[in-house]
Phi, psi and omega in degrees: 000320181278342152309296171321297185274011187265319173298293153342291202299314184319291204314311180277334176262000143318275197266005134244050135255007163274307191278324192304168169249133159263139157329324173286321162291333199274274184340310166295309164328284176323290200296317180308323160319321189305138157235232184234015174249357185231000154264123147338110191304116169240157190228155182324124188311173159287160158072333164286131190269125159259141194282170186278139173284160181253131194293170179033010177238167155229171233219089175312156186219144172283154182316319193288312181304326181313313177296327195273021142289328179287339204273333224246336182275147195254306193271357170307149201224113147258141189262097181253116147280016199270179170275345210250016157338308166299314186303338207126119184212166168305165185283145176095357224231110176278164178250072174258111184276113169286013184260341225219003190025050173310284225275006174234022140261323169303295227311334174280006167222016171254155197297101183295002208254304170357119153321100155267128162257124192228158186226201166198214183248319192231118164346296184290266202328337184282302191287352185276319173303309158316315183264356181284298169296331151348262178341310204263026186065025190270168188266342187218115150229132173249119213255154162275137154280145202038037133059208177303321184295325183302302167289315153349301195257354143262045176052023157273188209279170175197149181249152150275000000 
């Protein structure tokens, strides 16, 4: 019983750290105006390196690594989990929001062999999502570390 409710509490400061406001959300705003037309065309550094996904784990990632995983994958499925989609997102990137369990209603008709890359707004929400497919056997999951803002402030592209 006390496991159940240590679980519930994780669930509730899960998911009002995605919809809530943070310094990362007040930011991402700002920033979310931005489109792909007003970014600057960029190409991966040399020499980054992506690290091998780990089987039964999922596998942080840095932006610049994040971006050559998007340039170099054709079939990557990026995963925006946040409530904040509309605001501004990667180019590509559907939405199953991990608060409202959008992403456990996908997660049974999406491909487990597939590459994922997932992200949020807020860090705990990146990772319940990321490990959610994890949990369910998918085989390549990928986390943005700092997340949307993170790409954003290395100038890469975003969509409305």
């Amino acid at each position: 019983m006390f496991g159940l409710a240590l679980v519930l509490v994780f669930a509730f400061a899960v998911l009002a750290g995605c919809g809530g406001e943070s310094t990362e959300t007040t930011e991402t705003e700002t920033a979310g105006t931005m489109t792909e037309e007003s970014v600057p065309a960029t190409t991966p550094e040399e020499g980054t390196e992506l690290p091998a996904a780990r089987p039964g784990e999922y596998t942080d990632l840095t932006p610049q690594q994040a971006k050559e995983l998007v340039n170099m994958t054709p079939d990557l499925v990026i995963i925006d989990v946040s409530p904040n989609y509309a605001e501004g997102h990667l180019p590509g990137a559907v939405n199953y929001y991990f608060g409202d369990g959008s992403l456990e209603r996908a997660i049974p008709g999406l491909d487990k062999d597939a590459p994922y890359l997932v992200y949020c707004h807020v860090d705990s929400v990146a990772i319940s999502g990321a490990q959610a497919l994890v949990d369910a056997g998918f085989t390549t999951v990928y986390r943005l570390q700092g997340n949307y803002a993170a790409w954003v402030d290395a100038g890469y592209p975003v969509e409305k």
